[in-house]
Z-matrix of the N, CA and C atoms (Angstrom, degrees):
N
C 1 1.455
C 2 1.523 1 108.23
N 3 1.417 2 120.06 1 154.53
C 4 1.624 3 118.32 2 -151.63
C 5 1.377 4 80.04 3 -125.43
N 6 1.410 5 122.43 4 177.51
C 7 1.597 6 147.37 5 147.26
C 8 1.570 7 109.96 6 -38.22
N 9 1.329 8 148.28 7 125.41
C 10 1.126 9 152.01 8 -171.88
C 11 1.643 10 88.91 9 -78.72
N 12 1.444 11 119.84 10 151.09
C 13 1.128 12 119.46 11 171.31
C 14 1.681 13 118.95 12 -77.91
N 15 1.505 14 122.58 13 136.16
C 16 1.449 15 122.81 14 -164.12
C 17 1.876 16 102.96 15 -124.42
N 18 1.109 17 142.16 16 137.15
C 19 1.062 18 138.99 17 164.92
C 20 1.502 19 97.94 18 -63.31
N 21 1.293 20 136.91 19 4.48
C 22 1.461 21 131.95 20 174.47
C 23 1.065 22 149.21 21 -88.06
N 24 1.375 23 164.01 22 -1.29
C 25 1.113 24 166.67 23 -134.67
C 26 1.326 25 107.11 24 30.36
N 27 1.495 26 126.09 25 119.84
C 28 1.242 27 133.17 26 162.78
C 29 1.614 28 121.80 27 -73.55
N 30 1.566 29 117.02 28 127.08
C 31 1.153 30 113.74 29 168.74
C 32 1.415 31 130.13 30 -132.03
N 33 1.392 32 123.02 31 165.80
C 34 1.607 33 116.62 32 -145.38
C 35 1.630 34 95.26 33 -76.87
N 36 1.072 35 103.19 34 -171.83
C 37 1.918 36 129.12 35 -147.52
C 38 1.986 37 73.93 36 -86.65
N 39 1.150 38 112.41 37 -80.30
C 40 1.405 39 129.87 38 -165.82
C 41 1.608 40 113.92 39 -23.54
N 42 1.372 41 129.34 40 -26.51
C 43 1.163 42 142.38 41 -135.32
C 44 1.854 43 91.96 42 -109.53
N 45 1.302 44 96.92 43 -27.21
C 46 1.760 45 105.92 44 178.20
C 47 1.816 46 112.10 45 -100.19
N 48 1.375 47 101.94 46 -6.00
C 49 1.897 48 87.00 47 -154.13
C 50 1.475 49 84.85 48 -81.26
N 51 2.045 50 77.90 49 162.01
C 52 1.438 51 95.05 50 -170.04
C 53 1.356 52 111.13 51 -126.29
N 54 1.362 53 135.09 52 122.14
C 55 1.618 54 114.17 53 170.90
C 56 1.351 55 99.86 54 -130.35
N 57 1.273 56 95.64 55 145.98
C 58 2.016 57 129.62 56 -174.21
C 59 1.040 58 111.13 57 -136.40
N 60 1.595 59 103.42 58 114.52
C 61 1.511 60 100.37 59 162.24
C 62 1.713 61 108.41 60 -112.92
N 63 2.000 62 87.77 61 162.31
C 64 1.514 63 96.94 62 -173.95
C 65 1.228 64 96.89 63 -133.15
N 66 1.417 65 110.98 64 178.85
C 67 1.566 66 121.85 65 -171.80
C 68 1.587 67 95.05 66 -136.65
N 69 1.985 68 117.59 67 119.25
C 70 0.787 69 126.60 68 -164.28
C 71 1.948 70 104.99 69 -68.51
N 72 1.454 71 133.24 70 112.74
C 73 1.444 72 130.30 71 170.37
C 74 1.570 73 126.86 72 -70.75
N 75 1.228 74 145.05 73 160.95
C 76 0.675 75 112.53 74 153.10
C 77 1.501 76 152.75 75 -75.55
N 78 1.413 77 98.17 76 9.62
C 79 1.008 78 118.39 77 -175.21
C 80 2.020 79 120.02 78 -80.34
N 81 1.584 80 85.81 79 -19.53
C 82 1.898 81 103.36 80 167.74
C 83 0.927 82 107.28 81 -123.02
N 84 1.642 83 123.39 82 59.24
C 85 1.174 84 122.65 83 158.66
C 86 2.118 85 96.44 84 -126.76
N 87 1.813 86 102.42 85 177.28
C 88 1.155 87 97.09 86 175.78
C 89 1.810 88 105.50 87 -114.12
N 90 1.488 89 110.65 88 -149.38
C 91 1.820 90 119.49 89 171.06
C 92 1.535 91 96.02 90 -51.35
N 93 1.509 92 132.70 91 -48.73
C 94 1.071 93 113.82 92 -145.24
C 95 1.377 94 112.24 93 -99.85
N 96 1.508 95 115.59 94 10.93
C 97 1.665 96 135.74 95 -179.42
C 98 1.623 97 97.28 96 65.28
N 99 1.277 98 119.70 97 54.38
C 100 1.507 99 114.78 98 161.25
C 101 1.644 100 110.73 99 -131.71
N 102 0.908 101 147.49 100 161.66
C 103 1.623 102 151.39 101 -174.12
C 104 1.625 103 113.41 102 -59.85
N 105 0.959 104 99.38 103 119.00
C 106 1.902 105 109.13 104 152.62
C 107 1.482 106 104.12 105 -9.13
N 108 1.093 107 147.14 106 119.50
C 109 1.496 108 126.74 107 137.52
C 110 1.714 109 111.40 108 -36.18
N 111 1.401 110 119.98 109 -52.92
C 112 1.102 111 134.44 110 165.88
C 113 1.757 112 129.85 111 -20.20
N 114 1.474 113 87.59 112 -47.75
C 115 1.638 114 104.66 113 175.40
C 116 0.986 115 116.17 114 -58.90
N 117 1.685 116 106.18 115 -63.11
C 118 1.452 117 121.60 116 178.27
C 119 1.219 118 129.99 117 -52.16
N 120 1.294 119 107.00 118 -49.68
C 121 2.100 120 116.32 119 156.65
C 122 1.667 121 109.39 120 -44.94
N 123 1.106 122 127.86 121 -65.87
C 124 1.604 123 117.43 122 162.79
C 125 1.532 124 119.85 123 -21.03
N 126 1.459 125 102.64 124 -78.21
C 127 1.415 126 111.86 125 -157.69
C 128 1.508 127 97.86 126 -51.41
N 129 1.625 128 126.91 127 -23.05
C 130 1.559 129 140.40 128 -156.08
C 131 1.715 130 86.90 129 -88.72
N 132 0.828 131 115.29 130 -17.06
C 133 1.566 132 106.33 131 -152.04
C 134 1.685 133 95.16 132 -109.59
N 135 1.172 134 118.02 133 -28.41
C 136 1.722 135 140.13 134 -175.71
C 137 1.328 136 98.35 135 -74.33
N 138 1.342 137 117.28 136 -63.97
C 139 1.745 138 125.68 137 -168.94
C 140 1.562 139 96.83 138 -69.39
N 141 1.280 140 119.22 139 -33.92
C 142 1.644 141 100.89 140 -172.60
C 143 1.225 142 111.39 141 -91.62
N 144 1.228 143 117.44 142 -15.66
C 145 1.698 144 111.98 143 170.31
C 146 1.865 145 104.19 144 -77.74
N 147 1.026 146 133.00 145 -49.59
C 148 1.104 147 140.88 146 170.48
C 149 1.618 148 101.61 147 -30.23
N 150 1.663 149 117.93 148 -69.01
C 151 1.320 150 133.58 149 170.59
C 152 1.678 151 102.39 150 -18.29
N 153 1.339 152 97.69 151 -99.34
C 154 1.555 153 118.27 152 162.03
C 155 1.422 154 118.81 153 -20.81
N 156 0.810 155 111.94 154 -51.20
C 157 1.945 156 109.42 155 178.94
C 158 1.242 157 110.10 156 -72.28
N 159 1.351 158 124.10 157 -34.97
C 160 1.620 159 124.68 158 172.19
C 161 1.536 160 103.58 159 -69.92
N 162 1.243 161 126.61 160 -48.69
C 163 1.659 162 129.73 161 169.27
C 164 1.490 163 104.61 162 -24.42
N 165 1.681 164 97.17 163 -75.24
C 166 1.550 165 128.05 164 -144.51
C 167 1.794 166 93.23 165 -60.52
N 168 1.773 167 102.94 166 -66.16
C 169 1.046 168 105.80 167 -167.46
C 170 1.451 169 117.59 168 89.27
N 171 1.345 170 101.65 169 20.79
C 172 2.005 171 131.04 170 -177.83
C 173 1.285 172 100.58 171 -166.98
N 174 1.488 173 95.39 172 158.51
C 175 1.228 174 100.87 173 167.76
C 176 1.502 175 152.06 174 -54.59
N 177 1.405 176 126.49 175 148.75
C 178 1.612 177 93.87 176 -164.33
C 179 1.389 178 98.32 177 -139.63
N 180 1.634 179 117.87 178 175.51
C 181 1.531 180 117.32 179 -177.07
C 182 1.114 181 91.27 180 -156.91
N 183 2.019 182 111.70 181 144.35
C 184 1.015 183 108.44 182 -156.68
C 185 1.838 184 103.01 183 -98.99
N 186 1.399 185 116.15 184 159.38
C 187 1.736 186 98.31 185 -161.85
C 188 1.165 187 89.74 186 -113.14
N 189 1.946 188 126.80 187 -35.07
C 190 1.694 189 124.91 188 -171.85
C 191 2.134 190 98.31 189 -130.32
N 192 1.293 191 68.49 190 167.73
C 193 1.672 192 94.62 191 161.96
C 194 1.448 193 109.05 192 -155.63
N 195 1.538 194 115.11 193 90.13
C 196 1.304 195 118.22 194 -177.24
C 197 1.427 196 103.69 195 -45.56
N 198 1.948 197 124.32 196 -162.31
C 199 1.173 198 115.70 197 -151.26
C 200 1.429 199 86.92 198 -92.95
N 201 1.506 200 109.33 199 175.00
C 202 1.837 201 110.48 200 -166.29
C 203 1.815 202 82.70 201 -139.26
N 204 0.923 203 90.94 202 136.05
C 205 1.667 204 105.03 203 167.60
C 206 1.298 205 112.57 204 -124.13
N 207 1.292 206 123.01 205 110.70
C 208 1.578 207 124.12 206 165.01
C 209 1.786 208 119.29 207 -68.07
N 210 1.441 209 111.31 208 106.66
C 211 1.831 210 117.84 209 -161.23
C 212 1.283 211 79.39 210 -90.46
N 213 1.356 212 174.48 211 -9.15
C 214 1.490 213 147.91 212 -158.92
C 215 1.589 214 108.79 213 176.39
N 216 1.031 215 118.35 214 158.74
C 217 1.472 216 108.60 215 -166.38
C 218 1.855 217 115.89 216 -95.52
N 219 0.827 218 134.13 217 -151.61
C 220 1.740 219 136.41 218 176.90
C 221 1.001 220 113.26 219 -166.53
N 222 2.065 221 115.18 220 126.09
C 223 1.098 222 95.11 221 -155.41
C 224 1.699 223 97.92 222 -94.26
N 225 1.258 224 107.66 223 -143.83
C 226 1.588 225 134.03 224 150.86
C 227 1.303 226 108.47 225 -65.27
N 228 1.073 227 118.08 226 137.34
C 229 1.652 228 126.84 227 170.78
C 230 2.090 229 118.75 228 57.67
N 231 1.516 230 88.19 229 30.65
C 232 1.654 231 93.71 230 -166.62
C 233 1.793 232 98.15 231 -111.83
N 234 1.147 233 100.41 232 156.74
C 235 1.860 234 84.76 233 -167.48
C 236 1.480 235 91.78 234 -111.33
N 237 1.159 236 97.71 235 144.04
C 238 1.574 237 106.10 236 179.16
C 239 1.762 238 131.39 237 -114.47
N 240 1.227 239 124.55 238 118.00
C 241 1.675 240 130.61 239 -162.01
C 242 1.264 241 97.14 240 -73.27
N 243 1.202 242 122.30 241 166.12
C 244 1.294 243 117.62 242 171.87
C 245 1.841 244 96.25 243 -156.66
N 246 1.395 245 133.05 244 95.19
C 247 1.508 246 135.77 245 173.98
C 248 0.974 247 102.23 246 -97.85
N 249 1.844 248 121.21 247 154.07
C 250 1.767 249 133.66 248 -155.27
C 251 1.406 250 72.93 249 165.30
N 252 1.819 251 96.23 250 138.22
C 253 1.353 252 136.05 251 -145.29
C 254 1.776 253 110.84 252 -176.62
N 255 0.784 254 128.85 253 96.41
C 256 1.347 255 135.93 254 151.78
C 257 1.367 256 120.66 255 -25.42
N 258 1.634 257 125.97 256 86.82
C 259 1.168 258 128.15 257 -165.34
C 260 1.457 259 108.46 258 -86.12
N 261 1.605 260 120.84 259 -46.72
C 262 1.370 261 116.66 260 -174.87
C 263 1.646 262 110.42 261 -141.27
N 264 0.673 263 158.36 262 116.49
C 265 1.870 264 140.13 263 152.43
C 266 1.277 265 123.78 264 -86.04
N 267 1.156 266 113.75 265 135.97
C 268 1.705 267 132.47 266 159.25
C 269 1.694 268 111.89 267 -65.71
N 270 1.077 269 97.60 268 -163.71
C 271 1.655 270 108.80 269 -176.20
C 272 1.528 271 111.55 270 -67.48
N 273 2.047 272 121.36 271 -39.55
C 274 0.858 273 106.56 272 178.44
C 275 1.818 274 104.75 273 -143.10
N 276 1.425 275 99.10 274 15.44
C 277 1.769 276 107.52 275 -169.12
C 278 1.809 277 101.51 276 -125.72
N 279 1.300 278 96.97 277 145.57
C 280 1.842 279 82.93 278 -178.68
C 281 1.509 280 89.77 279 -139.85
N 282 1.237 281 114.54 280 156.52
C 283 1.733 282 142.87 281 -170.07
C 284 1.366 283 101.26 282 -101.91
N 285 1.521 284 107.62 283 95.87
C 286 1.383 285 98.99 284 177.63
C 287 2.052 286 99.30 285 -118.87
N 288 1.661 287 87.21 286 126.54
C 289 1.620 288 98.61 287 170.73
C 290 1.558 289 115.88 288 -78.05
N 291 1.470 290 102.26 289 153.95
C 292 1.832 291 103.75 290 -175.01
C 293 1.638 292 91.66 291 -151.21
N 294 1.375 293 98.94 292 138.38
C 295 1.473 294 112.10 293 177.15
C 296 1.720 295 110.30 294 -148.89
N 297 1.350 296 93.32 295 109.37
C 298 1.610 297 112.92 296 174.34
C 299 1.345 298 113.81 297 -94.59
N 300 1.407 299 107.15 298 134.62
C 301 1.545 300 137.62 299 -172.15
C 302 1.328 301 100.91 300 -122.42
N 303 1.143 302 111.39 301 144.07
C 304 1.953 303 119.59 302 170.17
C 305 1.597 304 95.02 303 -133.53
N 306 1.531 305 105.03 304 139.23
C 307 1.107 306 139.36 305 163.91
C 308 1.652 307 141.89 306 -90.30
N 309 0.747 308 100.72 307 94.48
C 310 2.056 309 90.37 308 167.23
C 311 1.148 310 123.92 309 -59.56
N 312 1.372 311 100.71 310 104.12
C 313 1.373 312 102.58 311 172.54
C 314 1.660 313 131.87 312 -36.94
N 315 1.239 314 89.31 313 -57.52
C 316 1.571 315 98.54 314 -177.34
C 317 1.772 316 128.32 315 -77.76
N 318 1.552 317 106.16 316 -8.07
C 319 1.318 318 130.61 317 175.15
C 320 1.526 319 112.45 318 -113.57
N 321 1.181 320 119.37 319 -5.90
C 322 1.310 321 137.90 320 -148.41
C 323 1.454 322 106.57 321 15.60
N 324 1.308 323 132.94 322 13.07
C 325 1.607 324 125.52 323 165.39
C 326 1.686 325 111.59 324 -47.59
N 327 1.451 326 93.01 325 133.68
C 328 1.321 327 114.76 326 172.39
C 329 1.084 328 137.23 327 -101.03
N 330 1.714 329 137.68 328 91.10
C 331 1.151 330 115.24 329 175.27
C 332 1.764 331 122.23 330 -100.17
N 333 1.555 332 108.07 331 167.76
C 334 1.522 333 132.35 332 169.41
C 335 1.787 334 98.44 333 -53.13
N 336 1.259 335 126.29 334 86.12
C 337 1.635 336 115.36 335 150.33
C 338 1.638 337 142.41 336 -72.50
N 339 1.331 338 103.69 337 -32.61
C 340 1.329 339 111.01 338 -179.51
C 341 1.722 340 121.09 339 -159.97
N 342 1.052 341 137.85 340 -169.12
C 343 1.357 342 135.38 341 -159.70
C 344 1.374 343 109.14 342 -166.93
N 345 1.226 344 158.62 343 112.79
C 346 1.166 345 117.45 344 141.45
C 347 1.470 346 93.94 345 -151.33
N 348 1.714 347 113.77 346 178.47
C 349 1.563 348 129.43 347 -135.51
C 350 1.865 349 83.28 348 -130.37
N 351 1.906 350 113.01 349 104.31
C 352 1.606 351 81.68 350 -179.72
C 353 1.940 352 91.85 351 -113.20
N 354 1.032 353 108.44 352 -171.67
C 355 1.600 354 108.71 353 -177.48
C 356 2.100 355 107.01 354 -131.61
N 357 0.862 356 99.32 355 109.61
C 358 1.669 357 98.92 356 -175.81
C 359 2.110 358 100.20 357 -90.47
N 360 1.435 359 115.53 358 156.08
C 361 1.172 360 97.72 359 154.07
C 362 1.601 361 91.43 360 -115.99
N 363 1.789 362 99.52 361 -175.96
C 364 1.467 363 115.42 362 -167.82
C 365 1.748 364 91.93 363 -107.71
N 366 1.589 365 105.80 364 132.42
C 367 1.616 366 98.94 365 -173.13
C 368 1.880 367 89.79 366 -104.09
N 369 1.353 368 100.11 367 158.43
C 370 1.531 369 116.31 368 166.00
C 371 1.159 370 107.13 369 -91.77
N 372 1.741 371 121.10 370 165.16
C 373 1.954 372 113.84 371 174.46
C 374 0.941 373 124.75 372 -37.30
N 375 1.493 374 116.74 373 -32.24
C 376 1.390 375 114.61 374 -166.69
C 377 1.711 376 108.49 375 -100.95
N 378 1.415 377 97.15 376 17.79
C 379 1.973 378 102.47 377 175.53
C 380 1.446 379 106.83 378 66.42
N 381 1.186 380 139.37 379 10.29
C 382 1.292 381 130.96 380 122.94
C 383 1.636 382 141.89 381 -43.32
N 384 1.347 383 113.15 382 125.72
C 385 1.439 384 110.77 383 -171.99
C 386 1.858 385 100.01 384 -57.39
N 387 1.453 386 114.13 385 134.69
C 388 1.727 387 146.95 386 138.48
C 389 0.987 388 128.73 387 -105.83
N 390 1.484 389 87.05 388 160.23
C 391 1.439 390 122.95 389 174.53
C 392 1.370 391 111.42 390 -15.76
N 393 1.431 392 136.60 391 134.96
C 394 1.471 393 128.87 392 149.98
C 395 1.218 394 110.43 393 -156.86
N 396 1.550 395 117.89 394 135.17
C 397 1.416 396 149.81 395 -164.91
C 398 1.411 397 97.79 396 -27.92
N 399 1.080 398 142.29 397 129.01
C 400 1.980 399 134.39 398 122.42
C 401 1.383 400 108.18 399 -18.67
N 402 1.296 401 96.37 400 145.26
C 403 1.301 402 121.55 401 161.35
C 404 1.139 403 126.96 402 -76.90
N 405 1.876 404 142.65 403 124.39
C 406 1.394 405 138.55 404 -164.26
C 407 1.144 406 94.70 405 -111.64
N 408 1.696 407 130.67 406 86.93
C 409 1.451 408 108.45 407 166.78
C 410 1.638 409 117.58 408 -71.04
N 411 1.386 410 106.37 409 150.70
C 412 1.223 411 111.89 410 -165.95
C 413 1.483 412 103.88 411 -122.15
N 414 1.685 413 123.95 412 -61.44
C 415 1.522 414 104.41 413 -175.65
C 416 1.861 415 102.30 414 -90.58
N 417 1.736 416 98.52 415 -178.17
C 418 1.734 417 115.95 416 173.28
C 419 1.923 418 110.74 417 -29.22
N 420 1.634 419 90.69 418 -42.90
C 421 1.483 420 90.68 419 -155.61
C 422 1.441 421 109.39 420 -100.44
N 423 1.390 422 114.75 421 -16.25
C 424 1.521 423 111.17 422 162.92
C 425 1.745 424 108.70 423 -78.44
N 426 1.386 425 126.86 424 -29.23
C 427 1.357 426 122.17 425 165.70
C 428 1.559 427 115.05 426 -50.80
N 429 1.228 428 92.80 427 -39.58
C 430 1.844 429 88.35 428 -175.35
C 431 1.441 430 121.05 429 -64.03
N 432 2.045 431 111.36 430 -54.74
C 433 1.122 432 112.15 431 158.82
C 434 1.424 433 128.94 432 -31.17
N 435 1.553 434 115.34 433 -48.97
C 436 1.482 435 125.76 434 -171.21
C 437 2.206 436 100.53 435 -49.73
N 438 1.684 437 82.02 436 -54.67
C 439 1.568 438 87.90 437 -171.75
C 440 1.485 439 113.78 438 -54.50
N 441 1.120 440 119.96 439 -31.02
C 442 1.558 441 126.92 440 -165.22
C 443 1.661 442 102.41 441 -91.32
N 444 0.927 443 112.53 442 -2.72
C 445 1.700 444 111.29 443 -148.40
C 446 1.947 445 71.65 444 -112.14
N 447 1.168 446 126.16 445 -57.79
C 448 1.322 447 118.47 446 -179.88
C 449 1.669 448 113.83 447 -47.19
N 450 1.514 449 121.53 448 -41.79
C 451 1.342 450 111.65 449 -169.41
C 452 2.113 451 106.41 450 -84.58
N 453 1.428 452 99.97 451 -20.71
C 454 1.466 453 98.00 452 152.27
C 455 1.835 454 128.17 453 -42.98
N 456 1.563 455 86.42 454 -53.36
C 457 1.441 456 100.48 455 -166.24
C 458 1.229 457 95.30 456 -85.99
N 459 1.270 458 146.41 457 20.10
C 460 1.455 459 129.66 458 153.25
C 461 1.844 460 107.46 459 -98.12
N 462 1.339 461 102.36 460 -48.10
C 463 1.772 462 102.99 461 162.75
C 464 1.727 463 131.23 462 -50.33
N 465 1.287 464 101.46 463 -24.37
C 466 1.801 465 115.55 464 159.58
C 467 1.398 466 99.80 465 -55.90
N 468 1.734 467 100.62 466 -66.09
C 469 1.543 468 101.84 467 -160.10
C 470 1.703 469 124.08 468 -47.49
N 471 1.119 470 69.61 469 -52.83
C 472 1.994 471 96.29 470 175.16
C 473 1.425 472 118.50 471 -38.01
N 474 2.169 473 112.14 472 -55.37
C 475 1.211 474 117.39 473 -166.77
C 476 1.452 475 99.06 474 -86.21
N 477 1.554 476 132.66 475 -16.72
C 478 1.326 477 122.82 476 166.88
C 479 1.212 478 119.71 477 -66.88
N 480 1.114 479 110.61 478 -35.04
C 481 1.772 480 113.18 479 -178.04
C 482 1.480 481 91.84 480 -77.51
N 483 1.038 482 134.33 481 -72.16
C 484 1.932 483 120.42 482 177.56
C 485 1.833 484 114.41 483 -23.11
N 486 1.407 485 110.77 484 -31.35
C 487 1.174 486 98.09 485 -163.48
C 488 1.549 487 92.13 486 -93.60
N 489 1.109 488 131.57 487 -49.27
C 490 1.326 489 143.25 488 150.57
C 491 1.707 490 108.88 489 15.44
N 492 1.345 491 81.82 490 -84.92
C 493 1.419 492 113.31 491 -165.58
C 494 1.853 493 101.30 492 -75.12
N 495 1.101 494 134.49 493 5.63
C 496 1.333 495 132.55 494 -178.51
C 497 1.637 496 126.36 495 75.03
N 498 1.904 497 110.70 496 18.08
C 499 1.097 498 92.91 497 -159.36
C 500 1.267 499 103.63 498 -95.65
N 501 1.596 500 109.86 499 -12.38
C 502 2.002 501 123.83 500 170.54
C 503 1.496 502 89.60 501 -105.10
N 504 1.203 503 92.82 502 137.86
C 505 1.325 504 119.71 503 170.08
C 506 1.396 505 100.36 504 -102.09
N 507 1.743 506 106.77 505 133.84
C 508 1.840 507 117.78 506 -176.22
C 509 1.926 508 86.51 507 -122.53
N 510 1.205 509 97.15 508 124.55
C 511 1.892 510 101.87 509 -172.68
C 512 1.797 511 93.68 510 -99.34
């Protein structure tokens, strides 16, 4: 599957990424002094719209958050990365990946916390989905994303039309 054709100028992955760091409070932590799942879905949802809006260059709203798996926990007082990058776009929705890392401050060890793949579309004034640029992958590892980010975006398509059509039931 190729780039959908865009009256837009395509531009590279780099031109959108986003990284944020935070410093875990106690105020987003739980009993066991580790992070909200909650938090972390935000900050995922903040950096990839951010992503996307630098893409789009309009406004955007986010439509998925594929599945999110939390790999390691976060503590209290641990600072947390947050990178989001524009992996692929359609005609008016783009696949932006986000991968949060938490840090020790005082060890500065870094681990892998979370992952996930969300999809924003680009709204027009009137909050209708637009136009938004292709994606130019440029190095090994943004090509790969691009490739993977397409067979994502055919499994979106697929499970929306299932739900669509009544064959998943959403309770």
């Amino acid at each position: 599957m190729s780039q959908p054709q865009s009256p837009l100028p395509g531009k590279p992955s780099r031109e959108s990424a986003v990284v944020m760091t935070e410093i875990v409070l106690p105020s987003d932590t739980n009993a066991l002094g580790t992070i909200f799942g909650g938090k972390i879905m935000a900050w995922i949802d903040i950096a990839g719209a951010i992503a996307a809006g630098r893409h789009a260059r309009r406004v955007v709203v986010t439509a998925s958050i594929d599945a999110l798996h939390f790999v390691a926990p976060v503590k209290l007082g641990h600072v947390v990365h947050i990178r989001a990058a524009v992996n692929y776009a359609g005609k008016t929705s783009m696949e932006v990946g986000v991968r949060v890392e938490s840090e020790n401050p005082v060890t500065g060890e870094r681990n892998h916390t979370a992952t996930a793949y969300t999809t924003f579309v680009g709204l027009n004034d009137s909050g209708k989905p637009a136009p938004v640029p292709p994606v130019i992958p440029e190095t090994p590892e943004e090509k790969r994303r691009y490739q993977e980010a397409i067979k994502r975006r055919a499994s979106r398509i697929k499970l929306a039309e299932d739900i669509k059509q009544g064959r998943i039931q959403q309770d």
